[in-house]
N, CA, C and O atoms as a printed pandas DataFrame, in Angstrom:
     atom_number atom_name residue_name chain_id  residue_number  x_coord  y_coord  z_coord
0              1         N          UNK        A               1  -20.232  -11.664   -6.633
1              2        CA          UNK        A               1  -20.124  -11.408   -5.235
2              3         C          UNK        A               1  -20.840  -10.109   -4.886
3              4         O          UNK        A               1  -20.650   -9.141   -5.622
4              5         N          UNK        A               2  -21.643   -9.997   -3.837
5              6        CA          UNK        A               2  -22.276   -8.719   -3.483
6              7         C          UNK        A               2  -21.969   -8.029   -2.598
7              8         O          UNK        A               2  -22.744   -7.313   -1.963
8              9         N          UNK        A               3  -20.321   -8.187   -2.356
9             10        CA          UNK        A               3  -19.548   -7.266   -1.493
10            11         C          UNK        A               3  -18.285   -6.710   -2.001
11            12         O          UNK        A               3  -17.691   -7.684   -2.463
12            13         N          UNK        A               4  -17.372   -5.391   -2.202
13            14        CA          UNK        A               4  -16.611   -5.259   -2.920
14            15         C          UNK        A               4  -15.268   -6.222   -2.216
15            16         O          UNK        A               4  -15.703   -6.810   -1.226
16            17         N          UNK        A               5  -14.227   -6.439   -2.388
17            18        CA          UNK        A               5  -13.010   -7.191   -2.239
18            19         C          UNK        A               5  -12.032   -5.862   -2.540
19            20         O          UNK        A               5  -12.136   -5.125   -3.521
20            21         N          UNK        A               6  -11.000   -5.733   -1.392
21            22        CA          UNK        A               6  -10.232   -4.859   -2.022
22            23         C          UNK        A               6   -8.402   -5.693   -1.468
23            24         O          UNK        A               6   -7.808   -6.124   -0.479
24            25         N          UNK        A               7   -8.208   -5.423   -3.223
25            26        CA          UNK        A               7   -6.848   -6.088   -3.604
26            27         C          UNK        A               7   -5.735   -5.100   -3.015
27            28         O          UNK        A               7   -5.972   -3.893   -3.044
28            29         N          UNK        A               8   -4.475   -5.588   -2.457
29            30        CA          UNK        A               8   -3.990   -4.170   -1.979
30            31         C          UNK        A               8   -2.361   -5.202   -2.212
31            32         O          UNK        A               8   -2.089   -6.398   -2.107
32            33         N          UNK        A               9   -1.712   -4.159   -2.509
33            34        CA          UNK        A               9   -0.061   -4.330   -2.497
34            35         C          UNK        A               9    0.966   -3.347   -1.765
35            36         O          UNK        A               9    1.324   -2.271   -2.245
36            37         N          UNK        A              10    1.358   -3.822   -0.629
37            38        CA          UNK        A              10    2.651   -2.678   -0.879
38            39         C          UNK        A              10    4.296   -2.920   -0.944
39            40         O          UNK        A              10    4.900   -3.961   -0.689
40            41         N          UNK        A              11    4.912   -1.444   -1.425
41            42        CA          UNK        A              11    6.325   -2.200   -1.083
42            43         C          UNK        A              11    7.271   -1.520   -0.217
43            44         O          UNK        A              11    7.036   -0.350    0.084
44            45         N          UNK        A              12    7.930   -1.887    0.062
45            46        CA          UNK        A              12    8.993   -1.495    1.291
46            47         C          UNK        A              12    9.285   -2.807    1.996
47            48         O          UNK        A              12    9.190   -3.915    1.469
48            49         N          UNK        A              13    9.620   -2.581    3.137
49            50        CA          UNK        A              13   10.616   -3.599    3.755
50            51         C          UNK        A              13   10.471   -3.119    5.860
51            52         O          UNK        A              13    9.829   -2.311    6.530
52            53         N          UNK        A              14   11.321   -4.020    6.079
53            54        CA          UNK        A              14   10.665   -3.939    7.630
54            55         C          UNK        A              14   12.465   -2.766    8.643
55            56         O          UNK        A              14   12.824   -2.701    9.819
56            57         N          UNK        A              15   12.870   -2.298    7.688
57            58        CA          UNK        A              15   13.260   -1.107    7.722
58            59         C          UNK        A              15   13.168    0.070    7.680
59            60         O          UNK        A              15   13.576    0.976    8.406
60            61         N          UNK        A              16   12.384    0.009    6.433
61            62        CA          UNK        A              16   11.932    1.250    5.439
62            63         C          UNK        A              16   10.190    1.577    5.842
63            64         O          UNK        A              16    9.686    2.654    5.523
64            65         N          UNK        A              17    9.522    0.670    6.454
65            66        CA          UNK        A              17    8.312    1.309    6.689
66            67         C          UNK        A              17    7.272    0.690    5.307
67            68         O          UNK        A              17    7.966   -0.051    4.612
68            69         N          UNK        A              18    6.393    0.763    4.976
69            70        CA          UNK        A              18    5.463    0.735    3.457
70            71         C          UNK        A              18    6.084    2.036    3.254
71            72         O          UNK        A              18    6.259    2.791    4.210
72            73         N          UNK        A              19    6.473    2.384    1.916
73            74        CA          UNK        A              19    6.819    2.957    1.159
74            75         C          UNK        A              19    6.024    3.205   -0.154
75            76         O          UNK        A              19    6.385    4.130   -0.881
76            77         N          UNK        A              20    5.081    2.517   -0.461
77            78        CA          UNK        A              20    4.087    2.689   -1.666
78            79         C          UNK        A              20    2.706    1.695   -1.257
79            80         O          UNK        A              20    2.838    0.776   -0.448
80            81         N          UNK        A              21    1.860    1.888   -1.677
81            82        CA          UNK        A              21    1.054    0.947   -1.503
82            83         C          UNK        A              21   -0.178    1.576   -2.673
83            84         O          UNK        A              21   -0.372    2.761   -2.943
84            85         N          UNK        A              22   -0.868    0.428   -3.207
85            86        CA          UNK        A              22   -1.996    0.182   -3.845
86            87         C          UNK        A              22   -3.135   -0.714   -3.818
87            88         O          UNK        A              22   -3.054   -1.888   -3.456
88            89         N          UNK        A              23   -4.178   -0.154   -4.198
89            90        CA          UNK        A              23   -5.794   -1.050   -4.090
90            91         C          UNK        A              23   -6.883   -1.066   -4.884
91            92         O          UNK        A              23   -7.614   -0.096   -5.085
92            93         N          UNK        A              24   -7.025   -2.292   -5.401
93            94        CA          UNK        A              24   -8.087   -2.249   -6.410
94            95         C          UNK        A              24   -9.292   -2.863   -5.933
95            96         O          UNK        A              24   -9.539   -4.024   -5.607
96            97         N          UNK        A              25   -9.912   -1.932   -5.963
97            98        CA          UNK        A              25  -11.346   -2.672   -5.358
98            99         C          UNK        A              25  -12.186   -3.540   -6.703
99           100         O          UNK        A              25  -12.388   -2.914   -7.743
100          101         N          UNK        A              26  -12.558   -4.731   -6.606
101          102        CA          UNK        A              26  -13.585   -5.657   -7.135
102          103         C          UNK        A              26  -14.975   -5.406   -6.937
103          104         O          UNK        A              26  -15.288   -5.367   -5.747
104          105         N          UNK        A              27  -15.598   -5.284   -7.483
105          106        CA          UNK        A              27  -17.255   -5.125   -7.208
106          107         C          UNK        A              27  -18.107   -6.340   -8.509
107          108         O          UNK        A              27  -18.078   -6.323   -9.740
108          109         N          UNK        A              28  -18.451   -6.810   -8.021
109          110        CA          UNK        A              28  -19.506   -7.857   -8.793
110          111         C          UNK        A              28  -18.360   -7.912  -10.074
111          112         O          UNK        A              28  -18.756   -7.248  -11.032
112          113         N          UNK        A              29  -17.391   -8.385  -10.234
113          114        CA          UNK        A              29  -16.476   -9.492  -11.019
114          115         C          UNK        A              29  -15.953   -8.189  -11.846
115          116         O          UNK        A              29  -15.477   -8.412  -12.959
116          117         N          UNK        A              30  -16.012   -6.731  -11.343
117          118        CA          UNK        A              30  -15.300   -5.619  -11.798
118          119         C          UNK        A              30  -14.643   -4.570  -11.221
119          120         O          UNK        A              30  -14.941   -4.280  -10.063
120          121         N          UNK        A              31  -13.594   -3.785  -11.949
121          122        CA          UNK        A              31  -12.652   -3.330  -11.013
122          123         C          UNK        A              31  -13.743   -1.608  -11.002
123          124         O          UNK        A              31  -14.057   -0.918  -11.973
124          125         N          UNK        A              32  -14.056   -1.400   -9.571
125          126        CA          UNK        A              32  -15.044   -0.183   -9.403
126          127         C          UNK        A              32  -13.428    0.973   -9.253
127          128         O          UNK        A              32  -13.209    1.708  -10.217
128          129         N          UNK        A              33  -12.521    1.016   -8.139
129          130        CA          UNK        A              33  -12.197    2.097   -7.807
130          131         C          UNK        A              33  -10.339    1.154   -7.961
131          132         O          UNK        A              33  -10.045    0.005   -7.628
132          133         N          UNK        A              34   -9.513    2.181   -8.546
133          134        CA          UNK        A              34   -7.828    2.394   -7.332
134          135         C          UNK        A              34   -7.384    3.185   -7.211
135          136         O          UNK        A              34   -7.821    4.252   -7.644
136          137         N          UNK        A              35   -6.214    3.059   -6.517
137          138        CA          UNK        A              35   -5.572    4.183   -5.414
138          139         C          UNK        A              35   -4.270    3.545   -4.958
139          140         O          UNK        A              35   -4.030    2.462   -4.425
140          141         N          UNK        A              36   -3.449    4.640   -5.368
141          142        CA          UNK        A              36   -1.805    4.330   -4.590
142          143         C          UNK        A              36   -1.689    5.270   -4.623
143          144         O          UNK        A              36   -2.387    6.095   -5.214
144          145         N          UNK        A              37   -0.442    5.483   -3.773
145          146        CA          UNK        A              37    0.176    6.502   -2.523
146          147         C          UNK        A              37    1.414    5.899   -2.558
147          148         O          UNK        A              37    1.662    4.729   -2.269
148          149         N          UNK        A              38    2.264    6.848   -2.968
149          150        CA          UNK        A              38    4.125    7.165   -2.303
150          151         C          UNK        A              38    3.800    7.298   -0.885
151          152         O          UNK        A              38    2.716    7.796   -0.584
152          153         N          UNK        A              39    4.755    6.843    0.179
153          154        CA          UNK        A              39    4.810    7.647    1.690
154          155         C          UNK        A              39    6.142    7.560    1.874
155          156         O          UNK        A              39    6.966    6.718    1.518
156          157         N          UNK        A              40    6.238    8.758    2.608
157          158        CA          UNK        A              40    7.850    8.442    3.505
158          159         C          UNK        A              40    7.934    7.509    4.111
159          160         O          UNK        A              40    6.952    6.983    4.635
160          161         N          UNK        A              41    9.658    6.850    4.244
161          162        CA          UNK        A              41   10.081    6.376    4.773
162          163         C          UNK        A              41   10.269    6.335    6.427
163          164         O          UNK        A              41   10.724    7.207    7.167
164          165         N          UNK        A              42    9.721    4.916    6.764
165          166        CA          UNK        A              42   10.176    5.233    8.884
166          167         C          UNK        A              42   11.887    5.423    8.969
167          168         O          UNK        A              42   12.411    6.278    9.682
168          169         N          UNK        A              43   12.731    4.364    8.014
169          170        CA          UNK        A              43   13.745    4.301    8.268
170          171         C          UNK        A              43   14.469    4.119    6.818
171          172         O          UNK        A              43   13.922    4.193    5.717
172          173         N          UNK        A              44   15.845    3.860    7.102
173          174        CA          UNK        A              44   16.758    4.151    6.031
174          175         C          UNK        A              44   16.247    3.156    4.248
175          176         O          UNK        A              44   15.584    2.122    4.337
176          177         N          UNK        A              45   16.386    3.328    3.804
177          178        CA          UNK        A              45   16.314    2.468    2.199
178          179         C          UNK        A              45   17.573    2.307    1.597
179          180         O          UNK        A              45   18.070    3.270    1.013
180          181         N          UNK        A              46   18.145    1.261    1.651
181          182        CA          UNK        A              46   19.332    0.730    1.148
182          183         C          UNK        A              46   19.558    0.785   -0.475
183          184         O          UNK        A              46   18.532    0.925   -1.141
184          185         N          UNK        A              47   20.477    0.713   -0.990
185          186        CA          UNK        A              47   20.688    1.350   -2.221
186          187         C          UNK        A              47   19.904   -0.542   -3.056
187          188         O          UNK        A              47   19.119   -0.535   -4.004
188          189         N          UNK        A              48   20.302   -1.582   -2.515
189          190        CA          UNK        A              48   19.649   -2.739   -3.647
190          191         C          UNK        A              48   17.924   -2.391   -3.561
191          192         O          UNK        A              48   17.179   -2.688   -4.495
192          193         N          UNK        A              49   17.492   -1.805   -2.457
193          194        CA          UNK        A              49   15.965   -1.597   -2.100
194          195         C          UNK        A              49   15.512   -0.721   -2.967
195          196         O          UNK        A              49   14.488   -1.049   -3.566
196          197         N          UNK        A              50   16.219    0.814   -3.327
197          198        CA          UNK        A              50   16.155    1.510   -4.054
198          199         C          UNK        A              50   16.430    0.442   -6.196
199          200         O          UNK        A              50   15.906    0.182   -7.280
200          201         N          UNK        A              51   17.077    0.373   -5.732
201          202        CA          UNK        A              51   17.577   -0.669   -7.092
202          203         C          UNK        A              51   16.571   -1.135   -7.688
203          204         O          UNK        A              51   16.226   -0.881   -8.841
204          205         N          UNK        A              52   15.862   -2.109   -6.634
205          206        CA          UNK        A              52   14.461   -3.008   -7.158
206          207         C          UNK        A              52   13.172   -1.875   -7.451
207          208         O          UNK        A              52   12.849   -1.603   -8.607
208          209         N          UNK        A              53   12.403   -1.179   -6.113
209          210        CA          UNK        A              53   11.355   -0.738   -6.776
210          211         C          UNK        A              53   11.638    1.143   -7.227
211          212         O          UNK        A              53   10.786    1.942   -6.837
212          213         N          UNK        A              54   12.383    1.458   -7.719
213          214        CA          UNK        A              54   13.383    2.973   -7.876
214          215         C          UNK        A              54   12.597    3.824   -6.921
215          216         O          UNK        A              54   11.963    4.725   -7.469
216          217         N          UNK        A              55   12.513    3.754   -5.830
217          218        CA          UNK        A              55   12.216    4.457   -5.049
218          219         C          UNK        A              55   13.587    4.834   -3.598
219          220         O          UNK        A              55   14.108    3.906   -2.980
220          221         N          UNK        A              56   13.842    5.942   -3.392
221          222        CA          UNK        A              56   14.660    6.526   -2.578
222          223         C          UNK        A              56   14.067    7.341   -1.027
223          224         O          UNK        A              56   13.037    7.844   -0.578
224          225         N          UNK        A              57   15.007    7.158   -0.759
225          226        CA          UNK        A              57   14.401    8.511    0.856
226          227         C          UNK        A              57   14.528    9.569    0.439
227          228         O          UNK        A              57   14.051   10.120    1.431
228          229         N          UNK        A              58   14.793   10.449   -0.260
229          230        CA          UNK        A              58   15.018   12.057   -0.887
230          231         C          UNK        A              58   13.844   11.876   -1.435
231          232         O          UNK        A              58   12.899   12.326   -0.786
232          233         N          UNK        A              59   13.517   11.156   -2.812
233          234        CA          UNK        A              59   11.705   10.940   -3.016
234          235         C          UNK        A              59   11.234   11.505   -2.547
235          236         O          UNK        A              59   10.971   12.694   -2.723
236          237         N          UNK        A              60   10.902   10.606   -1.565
237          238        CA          UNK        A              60    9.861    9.960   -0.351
238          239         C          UNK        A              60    9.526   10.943    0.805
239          240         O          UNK        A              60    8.475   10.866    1.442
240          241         N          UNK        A              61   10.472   11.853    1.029
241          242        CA          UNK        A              61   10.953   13.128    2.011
242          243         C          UNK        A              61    9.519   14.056    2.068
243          244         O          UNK        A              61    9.011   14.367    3.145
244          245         N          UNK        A              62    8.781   14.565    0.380
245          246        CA          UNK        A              62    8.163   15.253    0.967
246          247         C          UNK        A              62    5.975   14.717    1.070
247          248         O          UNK        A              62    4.977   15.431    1.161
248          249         N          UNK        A              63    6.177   13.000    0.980
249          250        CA          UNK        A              63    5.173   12.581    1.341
250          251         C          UNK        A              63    4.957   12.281    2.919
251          252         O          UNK        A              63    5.742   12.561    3.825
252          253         N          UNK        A              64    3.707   11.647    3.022
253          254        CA          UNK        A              64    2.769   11.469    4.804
254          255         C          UNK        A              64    4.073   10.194    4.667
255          256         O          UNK        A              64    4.924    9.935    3.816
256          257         N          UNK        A              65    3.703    9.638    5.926
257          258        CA          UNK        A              65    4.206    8.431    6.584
258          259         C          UNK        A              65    2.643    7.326    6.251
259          260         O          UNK        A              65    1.539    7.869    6.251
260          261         N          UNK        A              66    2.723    6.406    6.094
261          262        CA          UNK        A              66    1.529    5.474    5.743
262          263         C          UNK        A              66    0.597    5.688    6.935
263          264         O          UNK        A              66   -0.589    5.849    6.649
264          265         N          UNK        A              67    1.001    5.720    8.446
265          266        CA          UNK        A              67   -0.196    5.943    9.253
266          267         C          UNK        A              67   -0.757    6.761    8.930
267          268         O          UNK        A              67   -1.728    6.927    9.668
268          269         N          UNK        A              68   -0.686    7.590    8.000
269          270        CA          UNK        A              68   -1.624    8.848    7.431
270          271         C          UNK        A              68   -2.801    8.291    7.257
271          272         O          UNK        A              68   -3.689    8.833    7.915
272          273         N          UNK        A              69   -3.152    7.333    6.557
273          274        CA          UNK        A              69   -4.014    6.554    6.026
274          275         C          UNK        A              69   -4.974    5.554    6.783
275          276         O          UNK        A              69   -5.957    4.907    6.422
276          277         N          UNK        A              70   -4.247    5.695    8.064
277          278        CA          UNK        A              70   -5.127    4.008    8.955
278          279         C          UNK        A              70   -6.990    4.318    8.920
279          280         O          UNK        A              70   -7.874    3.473    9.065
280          281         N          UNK        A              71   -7.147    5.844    8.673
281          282        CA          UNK        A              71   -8.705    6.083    8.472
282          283         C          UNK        A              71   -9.325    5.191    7.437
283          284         O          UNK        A              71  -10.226    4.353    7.455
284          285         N          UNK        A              72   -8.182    5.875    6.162
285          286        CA          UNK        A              72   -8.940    5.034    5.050
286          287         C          UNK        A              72   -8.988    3.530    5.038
287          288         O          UNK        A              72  -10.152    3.130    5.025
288          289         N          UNK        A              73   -8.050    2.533    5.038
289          290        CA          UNK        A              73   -7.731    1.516    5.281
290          291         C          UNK        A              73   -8.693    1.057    6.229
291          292         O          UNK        A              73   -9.520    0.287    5.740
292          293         N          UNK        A              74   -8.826    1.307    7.446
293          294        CA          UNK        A              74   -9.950    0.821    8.181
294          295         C          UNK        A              74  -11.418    1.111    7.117
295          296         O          UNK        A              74  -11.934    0.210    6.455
296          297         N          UNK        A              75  -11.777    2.153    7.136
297          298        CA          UNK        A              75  -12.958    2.204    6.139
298          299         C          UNK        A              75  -12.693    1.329    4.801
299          300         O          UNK        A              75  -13.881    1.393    4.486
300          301         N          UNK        A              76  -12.327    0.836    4.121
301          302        CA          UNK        A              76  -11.658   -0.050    3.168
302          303         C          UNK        A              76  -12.168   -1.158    4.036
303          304         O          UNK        A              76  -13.384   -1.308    3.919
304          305         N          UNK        A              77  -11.592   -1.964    4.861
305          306        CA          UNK        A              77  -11.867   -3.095    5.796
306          307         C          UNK        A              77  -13.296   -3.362    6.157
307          308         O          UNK        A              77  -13.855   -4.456    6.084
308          309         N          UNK        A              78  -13.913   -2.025    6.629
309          310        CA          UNK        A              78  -15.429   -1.971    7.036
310          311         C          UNK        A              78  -16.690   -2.709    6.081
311          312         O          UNK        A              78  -17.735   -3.295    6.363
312          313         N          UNK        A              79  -15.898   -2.293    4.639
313          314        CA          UNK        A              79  -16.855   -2.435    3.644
314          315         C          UNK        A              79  -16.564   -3.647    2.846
315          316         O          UNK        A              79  -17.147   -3.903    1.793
316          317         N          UNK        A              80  -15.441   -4.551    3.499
317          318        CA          UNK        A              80  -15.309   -5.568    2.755
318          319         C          UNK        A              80  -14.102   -6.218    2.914
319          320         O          UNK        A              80  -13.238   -5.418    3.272
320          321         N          UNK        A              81  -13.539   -7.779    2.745
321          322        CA          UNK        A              81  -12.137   -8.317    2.866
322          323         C          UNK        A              81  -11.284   -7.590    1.794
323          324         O          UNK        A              81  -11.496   -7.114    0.678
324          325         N          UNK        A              82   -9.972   -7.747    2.830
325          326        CA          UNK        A              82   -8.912   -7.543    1.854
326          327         C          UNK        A              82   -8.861   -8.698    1.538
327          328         O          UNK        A              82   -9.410   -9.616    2.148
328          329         N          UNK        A              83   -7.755   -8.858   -0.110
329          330        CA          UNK        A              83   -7.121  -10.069   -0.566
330          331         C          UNK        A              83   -4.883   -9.375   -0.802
331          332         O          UNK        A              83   -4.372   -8.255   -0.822
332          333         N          UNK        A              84   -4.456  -10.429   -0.891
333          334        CA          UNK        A              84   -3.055  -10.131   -1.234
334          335         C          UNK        A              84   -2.425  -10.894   -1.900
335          336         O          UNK        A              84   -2.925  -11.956   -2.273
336          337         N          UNK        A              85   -1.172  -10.534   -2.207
337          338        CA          UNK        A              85   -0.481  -12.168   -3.259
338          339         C          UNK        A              85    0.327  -12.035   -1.702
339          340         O          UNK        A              85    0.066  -13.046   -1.050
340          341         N          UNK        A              86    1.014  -11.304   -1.115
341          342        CA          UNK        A              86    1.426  -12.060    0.056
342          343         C          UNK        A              86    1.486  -11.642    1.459
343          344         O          UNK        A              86    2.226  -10.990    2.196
344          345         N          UNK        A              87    0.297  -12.356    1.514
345          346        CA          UNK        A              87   -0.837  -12.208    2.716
346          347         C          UNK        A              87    0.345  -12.316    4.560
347          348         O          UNK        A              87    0.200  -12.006    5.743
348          349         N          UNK        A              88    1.255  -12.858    3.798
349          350        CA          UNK        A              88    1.771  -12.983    5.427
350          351         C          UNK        A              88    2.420  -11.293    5.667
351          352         O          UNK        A              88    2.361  -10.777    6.784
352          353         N          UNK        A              89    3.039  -10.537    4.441
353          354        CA          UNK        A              89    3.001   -9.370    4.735
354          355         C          UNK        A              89    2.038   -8.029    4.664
355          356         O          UNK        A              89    2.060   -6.960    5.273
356          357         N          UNK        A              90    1.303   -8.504    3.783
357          358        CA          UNK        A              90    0.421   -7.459    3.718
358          359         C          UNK        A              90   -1.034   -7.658    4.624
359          360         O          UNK        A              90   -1.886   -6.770    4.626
């Protein structure tokens, strides 16, 4: 392919805001660049939420909020599709 693809995951919940997120960019059938980021929480994180990916709001307290990022992410987009395993949330 002669455009990069960038793979992206995040986790959190529609409480909690993205709370982590990651991206592996593809370039001609190889992984060129990644990148993840902790962010604070918009809202509370329940203790089973914490449970699954061990992440807390005390953590999380002294990272950005994910809109930190809408620069990069758009530039990410500019240069190529995203892909996801689940595309209806991410």
């Amino acid at each position: 392919m002669e455009i990069p693809i960038h793979i992206l995951d995040f986790e959190g919940s529609h409480n909690s805001g993205v709370i982590e997120w990651g991206i592996v960019t593809l370039f001609q059938n190889e992984i060129k660049t990644t990148k993840t980021r902790l962010c604070s929480a918009n809202g509370h994180i329940n203790k089973k939420e914490t449970y699954h990916h061990g992440l807390s709001e005390d953590l999380l307290l002294k990272h950005k909020h994910f809109s930190a990022d809408f620069n990069y992410f758009s530039s990410l987009r500019e240069s190529g599709p995203y892909c996801a395993h689940n595309a209806q949330v991410e």
